[in-house]
Biotite code that builds the C-alpha atoms (Angstrom):
import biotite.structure as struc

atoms = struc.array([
    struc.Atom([5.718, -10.007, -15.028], chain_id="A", res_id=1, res_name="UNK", atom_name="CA", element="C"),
    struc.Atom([4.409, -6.604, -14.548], chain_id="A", res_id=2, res_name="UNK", atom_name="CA", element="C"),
    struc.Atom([4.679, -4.097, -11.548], chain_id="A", res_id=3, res_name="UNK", atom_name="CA", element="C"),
    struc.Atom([0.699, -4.504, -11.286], chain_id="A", res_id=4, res_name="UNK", atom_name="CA", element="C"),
    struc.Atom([0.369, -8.267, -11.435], chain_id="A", res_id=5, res_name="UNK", atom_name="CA", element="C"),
    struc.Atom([3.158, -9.239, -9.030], chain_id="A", res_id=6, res_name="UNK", atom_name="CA", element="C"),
    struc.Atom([2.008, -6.220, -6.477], chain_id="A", res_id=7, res_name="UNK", atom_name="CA", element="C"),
    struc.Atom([-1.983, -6.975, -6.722], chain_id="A", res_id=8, res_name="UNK", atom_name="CA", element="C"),
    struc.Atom([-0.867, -10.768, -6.373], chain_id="A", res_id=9, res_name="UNK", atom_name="CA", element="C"),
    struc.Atom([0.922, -9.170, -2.875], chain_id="A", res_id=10, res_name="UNK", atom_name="CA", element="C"),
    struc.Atom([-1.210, -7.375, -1.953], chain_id="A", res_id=11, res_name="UNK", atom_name="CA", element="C"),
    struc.Atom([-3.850, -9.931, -2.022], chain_id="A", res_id=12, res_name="UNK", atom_name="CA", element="C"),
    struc.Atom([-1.812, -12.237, -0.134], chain_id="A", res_id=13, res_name="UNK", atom_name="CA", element="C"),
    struc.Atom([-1.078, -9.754, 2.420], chain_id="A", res_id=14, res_name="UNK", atom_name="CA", element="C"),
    struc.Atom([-4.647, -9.084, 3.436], chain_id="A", res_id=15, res_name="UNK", atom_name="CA", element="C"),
    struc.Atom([-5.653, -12.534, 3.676], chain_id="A", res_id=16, res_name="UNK", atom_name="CA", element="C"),
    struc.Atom([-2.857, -13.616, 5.724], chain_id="A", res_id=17, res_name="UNK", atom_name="CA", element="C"),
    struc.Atom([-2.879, -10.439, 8.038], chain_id="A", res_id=18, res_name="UNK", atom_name="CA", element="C"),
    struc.Atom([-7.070, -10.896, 8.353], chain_id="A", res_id=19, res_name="UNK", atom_name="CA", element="C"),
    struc.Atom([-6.417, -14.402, 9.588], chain_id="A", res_id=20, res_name="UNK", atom_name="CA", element="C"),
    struc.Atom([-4.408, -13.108, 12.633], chain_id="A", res_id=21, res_name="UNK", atom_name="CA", element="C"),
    struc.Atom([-7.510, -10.372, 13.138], chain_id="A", res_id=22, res_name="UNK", atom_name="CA", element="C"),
    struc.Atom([-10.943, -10.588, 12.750], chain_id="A", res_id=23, res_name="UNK", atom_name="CA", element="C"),
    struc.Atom([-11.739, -7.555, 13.877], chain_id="A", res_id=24, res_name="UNK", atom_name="CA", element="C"),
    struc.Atom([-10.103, -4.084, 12.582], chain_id="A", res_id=25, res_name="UNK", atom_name="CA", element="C"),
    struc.Atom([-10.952, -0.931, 12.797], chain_id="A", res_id=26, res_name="UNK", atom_name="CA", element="C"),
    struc.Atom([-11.973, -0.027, 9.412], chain_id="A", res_id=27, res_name="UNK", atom_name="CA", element="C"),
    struc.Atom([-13.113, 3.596, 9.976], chain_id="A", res_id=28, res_name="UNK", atom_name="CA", element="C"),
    struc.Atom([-10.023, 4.451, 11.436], chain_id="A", res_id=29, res_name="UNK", atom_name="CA", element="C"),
    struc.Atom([-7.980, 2.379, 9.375], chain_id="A", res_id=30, res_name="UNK", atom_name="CA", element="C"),
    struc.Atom([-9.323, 4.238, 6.130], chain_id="A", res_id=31, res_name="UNK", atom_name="CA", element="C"),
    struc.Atom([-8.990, 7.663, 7.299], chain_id="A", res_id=32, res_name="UNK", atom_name="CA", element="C"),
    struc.Atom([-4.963, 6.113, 7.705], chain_id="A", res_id=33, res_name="UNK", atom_name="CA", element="C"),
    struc.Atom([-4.815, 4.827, 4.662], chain_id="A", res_id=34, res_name="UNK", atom_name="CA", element="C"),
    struc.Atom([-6.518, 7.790, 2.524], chain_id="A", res_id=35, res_name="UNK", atom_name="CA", element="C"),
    struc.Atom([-3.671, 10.105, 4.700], chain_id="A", res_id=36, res_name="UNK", atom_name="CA", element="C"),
    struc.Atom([-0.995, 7.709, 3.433], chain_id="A", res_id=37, res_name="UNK", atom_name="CA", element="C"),
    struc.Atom([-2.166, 7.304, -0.127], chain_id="A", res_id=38, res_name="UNK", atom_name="CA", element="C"),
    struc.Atom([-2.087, 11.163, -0.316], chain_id="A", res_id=39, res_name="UNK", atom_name="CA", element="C"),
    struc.Atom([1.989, 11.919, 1.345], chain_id="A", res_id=40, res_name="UNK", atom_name="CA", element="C"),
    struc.Atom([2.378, 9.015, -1.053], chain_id="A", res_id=41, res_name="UNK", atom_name="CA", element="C"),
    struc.Atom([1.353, 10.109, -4.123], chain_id="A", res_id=42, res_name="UNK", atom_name="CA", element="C"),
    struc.Atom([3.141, 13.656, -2.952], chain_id="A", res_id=43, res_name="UNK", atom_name="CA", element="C"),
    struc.Atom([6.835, 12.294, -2.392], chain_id="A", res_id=44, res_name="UNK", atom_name="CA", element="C"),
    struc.Atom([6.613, 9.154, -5.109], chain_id="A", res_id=45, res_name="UNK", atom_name="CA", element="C"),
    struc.Atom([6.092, 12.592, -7.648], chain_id="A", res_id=46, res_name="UNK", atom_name="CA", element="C"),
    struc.Atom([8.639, 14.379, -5.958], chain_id="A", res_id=47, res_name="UNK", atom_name="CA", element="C"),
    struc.Atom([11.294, 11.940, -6.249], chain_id="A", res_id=48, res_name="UNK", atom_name="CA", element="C"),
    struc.Atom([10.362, 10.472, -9.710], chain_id="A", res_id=49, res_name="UNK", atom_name="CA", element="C"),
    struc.Atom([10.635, 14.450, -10.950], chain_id="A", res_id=50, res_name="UNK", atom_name="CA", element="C"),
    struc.Atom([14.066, 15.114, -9.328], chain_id="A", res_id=51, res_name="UNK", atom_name="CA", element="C"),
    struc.Atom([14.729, 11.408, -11.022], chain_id="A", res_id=52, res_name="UNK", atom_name="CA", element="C"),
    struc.Atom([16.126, 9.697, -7.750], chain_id="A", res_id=53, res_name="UNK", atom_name="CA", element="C"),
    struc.Atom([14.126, 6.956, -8.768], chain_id="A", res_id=54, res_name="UNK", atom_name="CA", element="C"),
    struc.Atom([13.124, 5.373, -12.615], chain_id="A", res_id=55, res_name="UNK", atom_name="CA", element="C"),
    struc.Atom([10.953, 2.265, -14.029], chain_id="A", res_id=56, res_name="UNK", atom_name="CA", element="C"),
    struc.Atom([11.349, -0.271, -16.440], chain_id="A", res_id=57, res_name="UNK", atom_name="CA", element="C"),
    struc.Atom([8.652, 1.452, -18.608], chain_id="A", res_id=58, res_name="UNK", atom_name="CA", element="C"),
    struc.Atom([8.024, -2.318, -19.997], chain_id="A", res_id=59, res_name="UNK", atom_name="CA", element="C"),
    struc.Atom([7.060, -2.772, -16.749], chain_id="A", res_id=60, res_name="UNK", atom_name="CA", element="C"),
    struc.Atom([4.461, -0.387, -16.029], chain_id="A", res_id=61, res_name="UNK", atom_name="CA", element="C"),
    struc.Atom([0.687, -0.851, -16.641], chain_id="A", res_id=62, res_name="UNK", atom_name="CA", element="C"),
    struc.Atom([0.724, 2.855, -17.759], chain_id="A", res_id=63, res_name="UNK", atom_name="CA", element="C"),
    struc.Atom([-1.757, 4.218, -15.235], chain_id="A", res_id=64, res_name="UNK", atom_name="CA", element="C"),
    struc.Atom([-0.424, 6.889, -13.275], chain_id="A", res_id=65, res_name="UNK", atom_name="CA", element="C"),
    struc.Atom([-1.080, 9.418, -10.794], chain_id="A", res_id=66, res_name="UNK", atom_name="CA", element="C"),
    struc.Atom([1.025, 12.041, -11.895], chain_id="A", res_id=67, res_name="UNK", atom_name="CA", element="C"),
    struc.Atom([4.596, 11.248, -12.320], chain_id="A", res_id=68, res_name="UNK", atom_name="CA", element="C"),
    struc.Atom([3.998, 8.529, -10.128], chain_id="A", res_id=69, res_name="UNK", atom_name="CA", element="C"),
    struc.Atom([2.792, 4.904, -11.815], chain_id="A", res_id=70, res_name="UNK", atom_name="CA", element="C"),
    struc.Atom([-0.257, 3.254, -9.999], chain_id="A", res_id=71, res_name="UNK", atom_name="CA", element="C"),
    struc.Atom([1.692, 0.455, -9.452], chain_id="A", res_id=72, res_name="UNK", atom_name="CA", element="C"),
    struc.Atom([3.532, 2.585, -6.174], chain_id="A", res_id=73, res_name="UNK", atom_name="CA", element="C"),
    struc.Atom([0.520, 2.737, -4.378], chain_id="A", res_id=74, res_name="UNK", atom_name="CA", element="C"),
    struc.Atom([0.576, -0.749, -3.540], chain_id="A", res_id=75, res_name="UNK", atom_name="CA", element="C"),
    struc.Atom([3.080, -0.318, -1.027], chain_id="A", res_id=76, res_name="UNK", atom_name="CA", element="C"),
    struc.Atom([1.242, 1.596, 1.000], chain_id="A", res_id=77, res_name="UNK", atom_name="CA", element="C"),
    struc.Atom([-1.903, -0.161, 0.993], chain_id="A", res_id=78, res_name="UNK", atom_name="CA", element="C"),
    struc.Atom([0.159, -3.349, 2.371], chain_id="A", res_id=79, res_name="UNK", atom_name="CA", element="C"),
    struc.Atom([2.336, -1.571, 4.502], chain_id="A", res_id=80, res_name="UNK", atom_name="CA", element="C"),
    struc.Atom([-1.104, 0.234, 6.550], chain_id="A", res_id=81, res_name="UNK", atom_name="CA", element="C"),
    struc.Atom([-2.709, -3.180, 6.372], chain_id="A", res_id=82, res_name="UNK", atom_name="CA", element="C"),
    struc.Atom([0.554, -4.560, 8.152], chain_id="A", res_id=83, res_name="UNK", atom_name="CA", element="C"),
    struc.Atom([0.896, -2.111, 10.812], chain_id="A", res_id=84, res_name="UNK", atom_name="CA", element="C"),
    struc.Atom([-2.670, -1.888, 11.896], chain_id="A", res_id=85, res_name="UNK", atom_name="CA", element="C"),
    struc.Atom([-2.513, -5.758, 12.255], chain_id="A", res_id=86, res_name="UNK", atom_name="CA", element="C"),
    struc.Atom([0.400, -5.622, 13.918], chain_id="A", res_id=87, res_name="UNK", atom_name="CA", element="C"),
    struc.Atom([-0.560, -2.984, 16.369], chain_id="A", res_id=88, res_name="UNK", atom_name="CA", element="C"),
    struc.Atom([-4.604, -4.490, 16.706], chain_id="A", res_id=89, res_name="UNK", atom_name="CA", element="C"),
    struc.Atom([-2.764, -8.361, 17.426], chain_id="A", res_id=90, res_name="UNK", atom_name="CA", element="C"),
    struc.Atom([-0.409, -6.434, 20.199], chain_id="A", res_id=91, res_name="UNK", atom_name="CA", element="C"),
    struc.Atom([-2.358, -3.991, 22.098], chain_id="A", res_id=92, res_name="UNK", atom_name="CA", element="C"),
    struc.Atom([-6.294, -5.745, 21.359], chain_id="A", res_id=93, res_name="UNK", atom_name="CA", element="C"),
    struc.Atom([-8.118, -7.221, 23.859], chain_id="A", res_id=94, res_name="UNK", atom_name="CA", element="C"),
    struc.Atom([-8.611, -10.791, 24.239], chain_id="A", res_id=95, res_name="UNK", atom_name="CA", element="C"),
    struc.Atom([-12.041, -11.878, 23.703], chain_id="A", res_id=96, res_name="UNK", atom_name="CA", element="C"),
])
């Protein structure tokens, strides 16, 4: 299976699942997060494919990349942001 089908299958899963728990985030702020975190991402995942800490199964790959860095990364980040602001809405929101 590619990178790109199992982390888009993931991914999806992940924002259902987290959306259930809460119906109301913060999507302006959440954004701006996420935009932040895209961009330190696509930073260090170039950083550390170039000094070749980390490799792919070129087979793999969908071939989109971002520089050094194969789109398939970036979902990652857009789960892990998803998870945290859930996390953090579901423990400090208000009960309505």
């Amino acid at each position: 299976m590619l990178y790109l089908a199992l982390n888009l299958t993931f991914t999806l899963i992940a924002f259902v699942v987290l959306n259930v728990f809460v119906r109301r985030m913060p999507w302006k702020i959440l954004s701006i997060t996420l935009a932040a975190m895209l961009i330190a991402t696509a930073i260090f995942d170039n950083v550390i494919i170039g000094l070749k800490i980390v490799d792919y199964d070129q087979s793999k790959l969908s071939g989109a990349f971002l520089g050094l860095a194969p789109i398939e990364d970036f979902a990652y980040t857009v789960v892990s942001v998803l998870a945290v602001a859930t996390i953090w809405n579901k423990l400090t929101g208000t009960k309505r």
